[in-house]
C-alpha positions in Angstrom: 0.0 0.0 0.0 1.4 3.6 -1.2 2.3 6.6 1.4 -0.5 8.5 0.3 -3.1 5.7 0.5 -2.4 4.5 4.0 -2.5 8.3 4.4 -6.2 9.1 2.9 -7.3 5.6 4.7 -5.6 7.0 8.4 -7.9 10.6 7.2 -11.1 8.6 6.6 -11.1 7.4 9.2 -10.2 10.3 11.9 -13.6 11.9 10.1 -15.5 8.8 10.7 -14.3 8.7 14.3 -14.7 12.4 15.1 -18.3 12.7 13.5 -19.5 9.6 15.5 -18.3 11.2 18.3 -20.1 14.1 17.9 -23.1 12.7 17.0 -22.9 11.0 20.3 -22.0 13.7 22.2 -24.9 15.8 20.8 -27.4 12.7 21.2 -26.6 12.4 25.1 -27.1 15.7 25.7 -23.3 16.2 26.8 -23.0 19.3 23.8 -25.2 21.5 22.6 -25.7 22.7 18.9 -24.1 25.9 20.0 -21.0 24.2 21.0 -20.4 22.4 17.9 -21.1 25.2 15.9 -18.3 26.7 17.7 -16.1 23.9 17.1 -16.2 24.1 13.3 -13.9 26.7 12.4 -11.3 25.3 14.4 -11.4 21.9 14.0 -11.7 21.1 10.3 -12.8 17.7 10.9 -15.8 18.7 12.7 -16.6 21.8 10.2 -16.5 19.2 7.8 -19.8 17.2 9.1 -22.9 17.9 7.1 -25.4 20.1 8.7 -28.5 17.1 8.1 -26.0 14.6 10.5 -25.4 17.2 13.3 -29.7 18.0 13.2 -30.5 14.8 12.9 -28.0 13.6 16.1 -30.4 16.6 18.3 -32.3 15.3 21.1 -35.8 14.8 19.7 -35.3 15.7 15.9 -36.8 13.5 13.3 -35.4 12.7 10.0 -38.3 13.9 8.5 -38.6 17.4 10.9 -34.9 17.6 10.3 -35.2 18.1 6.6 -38.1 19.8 6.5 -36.4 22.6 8.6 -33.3 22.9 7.2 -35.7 23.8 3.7 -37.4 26.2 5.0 -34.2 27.6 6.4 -32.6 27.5 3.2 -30.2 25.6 4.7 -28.8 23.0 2.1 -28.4 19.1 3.7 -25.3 18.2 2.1 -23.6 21.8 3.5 -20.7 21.6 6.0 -21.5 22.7 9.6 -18.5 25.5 9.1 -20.2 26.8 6.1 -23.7 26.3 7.6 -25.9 29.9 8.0 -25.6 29.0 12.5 -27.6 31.9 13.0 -30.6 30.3 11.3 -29.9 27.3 12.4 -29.7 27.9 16.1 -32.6 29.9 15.6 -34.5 27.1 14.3 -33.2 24.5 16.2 -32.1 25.7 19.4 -35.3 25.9 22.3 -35.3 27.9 25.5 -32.2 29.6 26.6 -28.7 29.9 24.4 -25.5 28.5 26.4 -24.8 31.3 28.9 -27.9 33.2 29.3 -29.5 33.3 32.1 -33.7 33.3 31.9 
C-alpha cells in the first residue's frame, strides 16, 4: 500500500471517528448545537460534518422534521457545519435559553 493511501485511509477514518463522536455527544445531551457550531472553524474535521448529520444527532429531531427545517431555512443538507448559515440554524433549532444566558 502507497504513502499517500495509508495516508487518505488514516484521514477517513479520523472523520469517521470524530463525526460519530459528535453525533454522540450531541445525542446524550453532553454538547449543545451551539458548542459544535463553535467547534467548526477550528477543527476542520468537525466543520466538515454535514449540517443534516449534526440536526439529525439533536435530542428529539426526526429525520423527517430535520429536513423539512433545514428547507425552509434555506439551509442545504449536504452543506458543511462550518459553512452552515448558525444563526438560522440555532434559531431554528435551538429551544429555551442559548448557552450562557441566564432566563
Amino acid at each position: 500500500m502507497s504513502d499517500d493511501r495509508a495516508r487518505a485511509l488514516d484521514w477517513a477514518e479520523q472523520c469517521r471517528t470524530t463525526r460519530q463522536h459528535v453525533v454522540e455527544r450531541l445525542g446524550s445531551g453532553e454538547s449543545t448545537l451551539s458548542e459544535v457550531i463553535a467547534e467548526a472553524p477550528t477543527d476542520d474535521l468537525v466543520g466538515r460534518i454535514k449540517v443534516l448529520t449534526i440536526v439529525e444527532a439533536l435530542p428529539g429531531s426526526g429525520k423527517v422534521a430535520s429536513r423539512r427545517a433545514l428547507e425552509s431555512i434555506g439551509v442545504a443538507e449536504t452543506t458543511p457545519i462550518a459553512e452552515a448559515d448558525h444563526a438560522a440554524l440555532l434559531g431554528t433549532f435551538v429551544r429555551g435559553p442559548v448557552d450562557g444566558d441566564v432566563p
